[in-house]
C-alpha positions in Angstrom: 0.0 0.0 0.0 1.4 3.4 -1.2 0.0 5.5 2.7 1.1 9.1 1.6 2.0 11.5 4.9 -1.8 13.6 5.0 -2.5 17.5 7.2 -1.9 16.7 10.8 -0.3 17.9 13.5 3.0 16.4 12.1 2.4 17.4 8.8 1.3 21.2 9.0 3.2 21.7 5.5 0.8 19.7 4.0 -2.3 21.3 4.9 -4.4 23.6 3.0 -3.9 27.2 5.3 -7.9 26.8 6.7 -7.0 23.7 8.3 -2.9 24.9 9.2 -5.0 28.0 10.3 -7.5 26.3 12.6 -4.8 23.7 14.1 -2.6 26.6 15.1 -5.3 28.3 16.9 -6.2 25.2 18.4 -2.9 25.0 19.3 -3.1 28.3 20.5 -5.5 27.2 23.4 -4.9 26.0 27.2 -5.2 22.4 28.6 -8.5 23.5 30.1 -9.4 25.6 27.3 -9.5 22.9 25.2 -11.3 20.7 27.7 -14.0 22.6 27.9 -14.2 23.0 23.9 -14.1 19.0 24.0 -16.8 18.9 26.7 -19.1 21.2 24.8 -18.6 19.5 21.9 -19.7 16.7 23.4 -22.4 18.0 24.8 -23.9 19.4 21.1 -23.2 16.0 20.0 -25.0 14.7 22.8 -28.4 17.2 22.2 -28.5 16.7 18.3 -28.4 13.0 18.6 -31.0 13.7 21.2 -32.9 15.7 18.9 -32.3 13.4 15.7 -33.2 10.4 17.3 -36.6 12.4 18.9 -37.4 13.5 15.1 -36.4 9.6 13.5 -39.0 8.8 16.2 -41.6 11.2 15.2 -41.0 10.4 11.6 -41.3 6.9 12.1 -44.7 7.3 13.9 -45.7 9.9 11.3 -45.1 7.0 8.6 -46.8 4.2 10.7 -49.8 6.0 10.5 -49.8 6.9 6.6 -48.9 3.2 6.2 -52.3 2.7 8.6 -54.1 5.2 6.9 -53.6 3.2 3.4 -54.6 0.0 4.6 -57.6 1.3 6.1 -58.5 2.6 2.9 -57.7 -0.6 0.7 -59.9 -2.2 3.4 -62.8 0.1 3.0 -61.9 0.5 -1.2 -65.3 0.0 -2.5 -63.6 0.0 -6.1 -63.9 -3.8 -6.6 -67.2 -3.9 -5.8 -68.2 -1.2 -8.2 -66.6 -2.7 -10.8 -68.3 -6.2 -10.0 -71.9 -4.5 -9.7 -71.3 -2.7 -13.0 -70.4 -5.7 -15.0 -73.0 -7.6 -13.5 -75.7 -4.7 -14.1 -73.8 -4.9 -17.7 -74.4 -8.3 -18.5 -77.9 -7.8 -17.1 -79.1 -5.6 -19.1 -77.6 -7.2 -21.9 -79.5 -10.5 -21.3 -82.7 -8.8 -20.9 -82.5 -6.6 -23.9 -81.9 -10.0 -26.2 -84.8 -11.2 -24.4 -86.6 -8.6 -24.7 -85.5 -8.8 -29.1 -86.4 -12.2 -28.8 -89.9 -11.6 -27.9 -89.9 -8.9 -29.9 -89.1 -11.2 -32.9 -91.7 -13.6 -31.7 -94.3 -11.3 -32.0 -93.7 -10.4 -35.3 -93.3 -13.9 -36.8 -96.2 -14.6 -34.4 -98.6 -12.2 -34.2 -101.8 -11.7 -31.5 -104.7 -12.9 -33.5 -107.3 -10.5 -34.4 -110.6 -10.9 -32.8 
């Protein structure tokens, strides 16, 4: 493996000057300065993972009840039924209006006699 030296604290010459800039004044700082920078870093860390996970929670509840919401409507879809009335009411009314030609056609080849 070909490991090339990268920006670090042993290799300032390497680093672009926002990071050389940003080491230095890091370097800049007191033990207990940069304690406490390390503490409250920790401690946004520690309140947007807070927050994330609060909000992935949400989300996730949020989505469980779309994912209700759909079901309950497939459930309740009266689509299928529609459908099956119509065709039925289709065919129907199909039958009876051949029935209906039928005796039609079997009144004119057999007309009511005349009295």
């Amino acid at each position: 493996a070909n490991l090339k030296p990268v920006c670090g604290l042993n290799n300032m010459d390497l680093c672009v000057e926002e990071k050389k800039a940003l080491i230095e004044s890091l370097m800049a700082m007191s033990k207990e300065e940069l304690e406490q920078n390390i503490e409250n870093d920790r401690l946004d860390k520690k309140l947007f993972d807070e927050m994330f996970n609060k909000e992935a929670e949400r989300l996730s509840r949020e989505y469980e009840e779309l994912i209700q919401a759909k079901e309950d409507r497939l459930k309740a879809d009266s689509l299928g039924l529609l459908t099956a009335v119509l065709s039925w009411l289709t065919r129907y009314q199909e039958v009876k209006n051949c029935r209906r030609q039928e005796v039609m056609n079997f009144k004119n080849k057999y007309p009511y006699p005349n009295f």
